[in-house]
N, C-alpha and C positions, 0 to 999 in steps of 0.2 A: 659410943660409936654407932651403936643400932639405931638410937634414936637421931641421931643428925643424921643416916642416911632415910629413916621413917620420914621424917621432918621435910628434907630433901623431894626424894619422891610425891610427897603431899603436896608441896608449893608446885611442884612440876602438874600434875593433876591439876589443880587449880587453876594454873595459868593453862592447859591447853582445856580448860572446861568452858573456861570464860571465852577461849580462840572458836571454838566449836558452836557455844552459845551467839554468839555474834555473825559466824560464818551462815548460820541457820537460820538467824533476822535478817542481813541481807543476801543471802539468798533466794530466797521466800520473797522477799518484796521486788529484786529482779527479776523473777518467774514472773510473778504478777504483771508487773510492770512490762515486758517486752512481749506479752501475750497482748496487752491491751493494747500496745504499740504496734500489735500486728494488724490489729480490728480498727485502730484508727485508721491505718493506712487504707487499710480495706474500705472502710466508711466512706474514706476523702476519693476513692476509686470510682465509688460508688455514687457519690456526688456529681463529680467532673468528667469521669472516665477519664481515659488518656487524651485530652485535648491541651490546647494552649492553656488554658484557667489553671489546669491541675500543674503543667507543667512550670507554669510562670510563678506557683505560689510554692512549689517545691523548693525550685530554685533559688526562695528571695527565703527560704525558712533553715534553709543549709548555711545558711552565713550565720548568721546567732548559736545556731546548731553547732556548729564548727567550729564557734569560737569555747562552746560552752566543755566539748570533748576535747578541746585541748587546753586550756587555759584554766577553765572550771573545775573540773573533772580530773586534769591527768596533770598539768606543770604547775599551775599553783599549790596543786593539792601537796605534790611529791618537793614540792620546795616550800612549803611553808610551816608544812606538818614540823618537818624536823626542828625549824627555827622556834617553831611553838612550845616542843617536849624539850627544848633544850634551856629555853626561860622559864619553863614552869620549874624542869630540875633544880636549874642553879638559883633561880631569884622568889620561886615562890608562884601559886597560882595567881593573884595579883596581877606580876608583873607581865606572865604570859598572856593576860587578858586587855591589859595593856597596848603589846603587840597586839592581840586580833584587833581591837577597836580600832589603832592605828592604821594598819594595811586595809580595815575595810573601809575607812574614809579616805584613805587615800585612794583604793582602787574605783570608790563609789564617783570620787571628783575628774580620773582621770578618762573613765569609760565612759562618764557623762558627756564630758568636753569633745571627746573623739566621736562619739554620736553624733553629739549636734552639727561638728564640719561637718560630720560624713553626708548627713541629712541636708546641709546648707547646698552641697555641693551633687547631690541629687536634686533636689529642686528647682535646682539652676538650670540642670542638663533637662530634664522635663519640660521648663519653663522654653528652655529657646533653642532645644537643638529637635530639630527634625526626626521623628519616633516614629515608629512602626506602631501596632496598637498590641503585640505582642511584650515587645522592648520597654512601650510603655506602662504595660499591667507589670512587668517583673519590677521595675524601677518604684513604681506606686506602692506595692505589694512590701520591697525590700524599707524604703522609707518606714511605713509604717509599723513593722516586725524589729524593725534597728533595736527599739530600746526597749526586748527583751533580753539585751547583751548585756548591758551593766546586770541587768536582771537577776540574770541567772548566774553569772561569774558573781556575784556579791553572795548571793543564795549557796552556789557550792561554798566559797568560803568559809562560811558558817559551819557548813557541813565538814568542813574538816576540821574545824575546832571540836564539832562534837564525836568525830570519831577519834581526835589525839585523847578524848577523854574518856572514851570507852561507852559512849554514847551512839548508836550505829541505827536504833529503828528510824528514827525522823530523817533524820540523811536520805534512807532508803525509802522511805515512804514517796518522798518528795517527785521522784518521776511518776510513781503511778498517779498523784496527785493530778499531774498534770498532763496524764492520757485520760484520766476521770473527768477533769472538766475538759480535755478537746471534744470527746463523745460529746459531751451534754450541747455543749457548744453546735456542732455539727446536729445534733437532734433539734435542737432550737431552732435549728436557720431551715429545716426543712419544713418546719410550720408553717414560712412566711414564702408568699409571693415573691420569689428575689430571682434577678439573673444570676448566671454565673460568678459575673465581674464582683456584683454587688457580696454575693456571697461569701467569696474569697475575701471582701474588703473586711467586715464584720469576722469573718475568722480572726483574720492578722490580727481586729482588735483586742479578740478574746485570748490569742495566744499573750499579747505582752500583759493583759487585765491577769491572767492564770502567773505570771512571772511575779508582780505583786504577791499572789497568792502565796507562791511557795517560799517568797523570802518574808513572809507575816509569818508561812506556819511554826518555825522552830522558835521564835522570839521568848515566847512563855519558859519555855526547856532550858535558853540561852541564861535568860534572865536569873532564873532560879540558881545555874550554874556560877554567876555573879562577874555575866557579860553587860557592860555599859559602856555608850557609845561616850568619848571621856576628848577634850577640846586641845590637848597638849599634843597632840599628832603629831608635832610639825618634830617633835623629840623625838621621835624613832624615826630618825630621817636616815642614818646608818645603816639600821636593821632593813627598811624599806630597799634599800639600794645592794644590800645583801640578797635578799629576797629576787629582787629584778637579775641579778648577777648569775642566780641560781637557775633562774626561769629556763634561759635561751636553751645552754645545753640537753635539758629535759624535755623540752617540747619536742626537740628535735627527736632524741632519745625514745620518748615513748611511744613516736610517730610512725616507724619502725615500719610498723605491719599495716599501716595505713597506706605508707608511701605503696612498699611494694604492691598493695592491693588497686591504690589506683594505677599502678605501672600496667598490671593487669588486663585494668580497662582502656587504657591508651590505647597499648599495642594490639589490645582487642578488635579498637574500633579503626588505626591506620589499618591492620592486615586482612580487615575481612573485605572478603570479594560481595559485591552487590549482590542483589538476590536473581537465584536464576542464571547467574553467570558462573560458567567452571574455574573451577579453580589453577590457581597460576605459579608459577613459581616465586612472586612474588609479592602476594595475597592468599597463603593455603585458608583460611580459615574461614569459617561457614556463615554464613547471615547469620545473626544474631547470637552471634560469640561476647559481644557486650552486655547484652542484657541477662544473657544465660549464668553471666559469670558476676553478677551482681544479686541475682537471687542465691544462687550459692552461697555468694558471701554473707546473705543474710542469714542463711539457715547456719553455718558454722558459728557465729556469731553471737546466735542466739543459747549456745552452751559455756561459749567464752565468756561473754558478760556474766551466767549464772556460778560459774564455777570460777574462772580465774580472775574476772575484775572483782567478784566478792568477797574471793579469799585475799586479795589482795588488798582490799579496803583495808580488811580487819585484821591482817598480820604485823600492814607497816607503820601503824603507831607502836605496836607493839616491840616491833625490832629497831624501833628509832630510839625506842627507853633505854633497851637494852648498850644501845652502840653510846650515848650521851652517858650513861654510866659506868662505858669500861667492861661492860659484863660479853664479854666477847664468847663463851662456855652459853650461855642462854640464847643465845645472842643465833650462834651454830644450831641450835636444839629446835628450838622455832622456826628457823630457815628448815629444818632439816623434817620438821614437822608439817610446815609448810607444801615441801615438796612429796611430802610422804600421799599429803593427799591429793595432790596434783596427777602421780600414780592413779592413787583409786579412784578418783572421781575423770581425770582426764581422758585416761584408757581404755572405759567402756564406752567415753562419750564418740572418740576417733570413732573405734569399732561399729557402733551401733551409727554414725551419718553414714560409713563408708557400707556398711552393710544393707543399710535400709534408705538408700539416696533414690533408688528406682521408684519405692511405694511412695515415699515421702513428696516425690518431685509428680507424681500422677494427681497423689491427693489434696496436695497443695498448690498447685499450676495448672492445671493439665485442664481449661476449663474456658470456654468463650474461643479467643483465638488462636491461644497455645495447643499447638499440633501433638502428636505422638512423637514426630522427630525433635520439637521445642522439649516437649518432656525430658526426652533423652540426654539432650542437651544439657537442661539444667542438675539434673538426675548422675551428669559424668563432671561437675562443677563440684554439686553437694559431698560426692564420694572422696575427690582427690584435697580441696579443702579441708573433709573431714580428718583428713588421715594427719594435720598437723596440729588439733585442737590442744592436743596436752601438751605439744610443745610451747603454744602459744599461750596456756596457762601457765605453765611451769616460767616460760620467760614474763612474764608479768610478776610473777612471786620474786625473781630472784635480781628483776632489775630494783623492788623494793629493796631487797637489799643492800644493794651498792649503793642508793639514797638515801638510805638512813646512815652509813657510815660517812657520807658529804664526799663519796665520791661519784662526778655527774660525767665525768670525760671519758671512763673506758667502757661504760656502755652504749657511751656514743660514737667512740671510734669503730665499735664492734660492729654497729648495728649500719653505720657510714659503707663499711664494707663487704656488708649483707647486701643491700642496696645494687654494688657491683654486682655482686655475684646472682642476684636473681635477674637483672638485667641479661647477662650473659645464659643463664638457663633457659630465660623465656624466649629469646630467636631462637636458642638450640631445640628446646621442645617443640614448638608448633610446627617445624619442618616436620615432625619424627611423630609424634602422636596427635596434633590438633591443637585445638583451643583447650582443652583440659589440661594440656601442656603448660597453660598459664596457671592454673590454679596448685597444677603440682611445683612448681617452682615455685609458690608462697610456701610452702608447707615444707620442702625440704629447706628454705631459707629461715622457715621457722626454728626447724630444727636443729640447724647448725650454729643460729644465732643463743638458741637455749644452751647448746653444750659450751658453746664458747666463753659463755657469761660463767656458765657454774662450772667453769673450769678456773678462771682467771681472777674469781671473788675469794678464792683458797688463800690468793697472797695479799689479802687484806682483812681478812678473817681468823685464817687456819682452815689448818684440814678440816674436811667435810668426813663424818663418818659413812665412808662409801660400802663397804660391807653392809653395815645395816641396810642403807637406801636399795642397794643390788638387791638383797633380800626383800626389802619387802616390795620394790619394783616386778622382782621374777614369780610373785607370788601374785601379784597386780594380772603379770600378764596369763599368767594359768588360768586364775578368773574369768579374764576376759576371752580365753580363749574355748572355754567352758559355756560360757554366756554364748559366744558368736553362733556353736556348733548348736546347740539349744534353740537360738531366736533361726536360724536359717532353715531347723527340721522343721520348724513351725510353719514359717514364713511359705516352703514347699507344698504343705500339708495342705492349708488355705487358697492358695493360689488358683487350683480349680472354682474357686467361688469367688473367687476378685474380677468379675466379668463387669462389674457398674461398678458407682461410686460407691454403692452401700458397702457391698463386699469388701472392696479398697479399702476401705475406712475401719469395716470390720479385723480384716489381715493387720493393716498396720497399729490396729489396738491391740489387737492379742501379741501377737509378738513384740511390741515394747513391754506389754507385762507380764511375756513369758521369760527377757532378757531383765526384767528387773530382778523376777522370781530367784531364777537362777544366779545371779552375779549372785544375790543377800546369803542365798543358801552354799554356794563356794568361799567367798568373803571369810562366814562361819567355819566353815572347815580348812581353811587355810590360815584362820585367825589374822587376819585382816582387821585388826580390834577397831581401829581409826573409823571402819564402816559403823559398825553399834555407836560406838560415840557421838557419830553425825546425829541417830537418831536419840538416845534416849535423855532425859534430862539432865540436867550438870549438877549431878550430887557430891562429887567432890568438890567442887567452883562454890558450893553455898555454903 
């Protein structure tokens, strides 16, 4: 009996060494990666400034981008993955290889075709309707960027074959791949005598020449794993159709906190009064309540991708095993570990925007034509955003869930009716606190969306061990509230010497590593084990 529970416990260790191991690769590589993503922006700033060039090529680079965060990235992933672990289960890895070859030729012929109308039919409207030279650079601009779309949706695909196979760093490499060559790119063109136009044009090239790149890099890795592109395609015409059946619900589904975020910036940009004009009963909100609430969204974002799209990469193959094989006991323990860390990692993350949104928004904006009141602005964005981060990890974790179990409808009724309900907060709010009124209505809609899902996955699951989660949730928040009191004595301390940037920069460094300090040394005493585990290496897992 001792040893099947030895036995027991040691499989569990393993499995959550190799969760941890994986968590830690990409992670690690989306730090990287949306760091560099912050210095490209910065670069292309730096290049263009805010004129029509920058504007026109943003514009024309969000369509591929767009398709790439929800098709790439988020619906095909979460509806293909399972279809993938479900033929490897039953038929063999063969057959699931199979499957990948099939969907990526079919996706490679259908994205191709849809370009080239799209492309025929911009050419047209260039060629013979009457353009503006603005209208005309985005159109020129969007033409040319089109076929990084097959591009990059073919390239994630891959990447979810090799994360259903527990394969995770090349997946994750592949963005910063492709902030490494936009820099170099961007450094190149400033060598050369180019206009603006010109510049922008040679960009576009380089962004789709880097989309080659990143679906060349994992080929080697594929191959070895015994991926081949195989002629019989037109046989998994079923599973294909399965696949697409899968998609719609999902995109909708994980769109979630995108919608409301651009609801956000709508009602942002009808409600605010012109500059210089008072405000009215119906216009409360201040000049540049749209742009304020779009760096926020950056800066929340930027902990979301490291902690909740990461753990999320790396849990739902794993809970997709689980659900194709019945193992509903492992199945809960994952999810349940899952969210264990969504606690610890989530809750300092909240804490520490909503805490440090003033320094952060001075040191990172507050520079050329951004005001003190701009600051403030973005600084009352960053805080109330932050205050929903671990809900909106924790809801990334657990809509895995219900995906991997092939149910795609009731997280999307939930989230249909989130949608509502943030609508209705966001005219209540801006009457009653402002434009921060919008960002607090994504975060409470975050939260209510998180409780709703991990309340309603019970009756397709089973219970959720809630006493545990409570436990080491209330344990989470002692932490963080230990950390907070900690980073804020600090934060006081320095404040006399935050007179320039230097200072600024100085404050807001010590006190993130006084807030680091302190979380690792409470973590410890409250045995918060999950924390150790993040760092040291997987000697059980080997």
């Amino acid at each position: 009996m001792m040893d099947r529970e030895e036995s027991a416990d040691k499989e569990q260790n393993q499995r959550a060494g190799g969760l941890f191991s994986g968590l830690r690769i990409v992670s690690l590589c989306t730090l990287v990666s949306r760091v560099l993503g912050f210095i490209r922006e910065l670069a292309i700033a730096g290049l263009w400034g805010l004129s029509p060039v920058s504007d026109a090529f943003i514009g024309a680079f969000r369509i591929p981008n767009l398709a790439r965060a929800l098709f790439g990235e988020g619906a095909l992933s979460a509806a293909f993955t399972p279809l993938f672990v479900r033929e490897q289960e039953q038929l063999g890895r063969n057959a699931a290889m199979q499957l990948a070859s099939s969907v990526f030729v079919w996706l490679g012929l259908r994205l191709t075709a849809l370009v080239a109308v799209v492309e025929l039919v911009i050419a047209a409207t260039i060629w013979l309707a009457p353009l503006g030279a603005e209208l005309r650079l985005w159109l020129v601009l969007t033409t040319l960027m089109l076929p990084y779309l097959p591009l990059i949706c073919l390239t994630a695909q891959m990447g979810a074959v090799l994360n259903a196979l527990g394969r995770f760093a090349w997946p994750a490499l592949l963005p910063v791949l492709f902030n490494v060559s936009s820099l170099a790119a961007i450094w190149v063109l400033q060598r050369f005598e180019l206009t603006a136009e010109d510049q922008a044009h040679w960009l576009a090239g380089f962004v789709v020449l880097t989309g080659f790149l990143q679906l060349a890099a994992p080929w080697p890795q594929l191959w070895r794993l015994g991926f081949r592109l195989r002629g019989n395609w037109l046989a998994m015409r079923d599973r294909i159709r399965e696949l697409l059946s899968m998609m719609a619900p999902v995109v909708i589904g994980l769109s979630i906190t995108q919608v409301n975020t651009f609801c956000d910036t709508l009602i942002a940009l009808v409600m605010s009064r012109p500059q210089d004009v008072a405000a009215s009963a119906w216009r409360p909100l201040e000049f540049g309540t749209a742009s304020a609430l779009n760096l926020g969204q950056r800066l929340y974002q930027f902990p979301l991708g490291i902690l909740g799209v990461a753990l999320g990469t790396v849990i739902f193959p794993v809970l997709t095993r689980h659900a194709e094989r019945g193992d509903w006991q492992r199945l809960r323990d994952d999810l349940s570990l899952g969210l264990r860390l969504v606690f610890l990692t989530g809750m300092p993350a909240s804490a520490g925007l909503w805490l440090l949104a003033d320094p952060l928004a001075v040191v990172l904006f507050q520079r050329g034509n951004v005001t003190d009141a701009n600051a403030q602005q973005i600084a009352e964005m960053i805080a109330a955003y932050g205050l929903g981060v671990w809900a909106f990890c924790g809801l990334l974790i657990v809509q895995r869930g219900y995906y991997a179990i092939g149910d795609r409808i009731t997280p999307l009724r939930i989230g249909l009716s989130v949608v509502v309900v943030n609508l209705l907060l966001n005219f209540g709010l801006i009457f009653w606190i402002g434009g921060r009124g919008l960002a607090l209505s994504t975060s409470l809609c975050g939260i209510l969306q998180f409780g709703l899902c991990l309340l309603f996955i019970q009756g397709r699951i089973g219970r959720l061990p809630w006493w545990s989660l409570a436990s080491h949730a209330g344990r989470a928040v002692l932490a963080v509230l230990g950390m907070t009191a900690v980073a804020w004595l600090v934060l006081q301390q320095l404040a006399a010497g935050a007179m320039n940037s230097s200072g600024r920069l100085l404050q807001l460094c010590a006190t993130i590593l006084a807030a680091i300090v302190s979380y690792a040394l409470l973590a410890a005493i409250l045995r918060l084990d999950e924390f150790w585990m993040l760092l040291r290496p997987d000697r059980d897992a080997e």
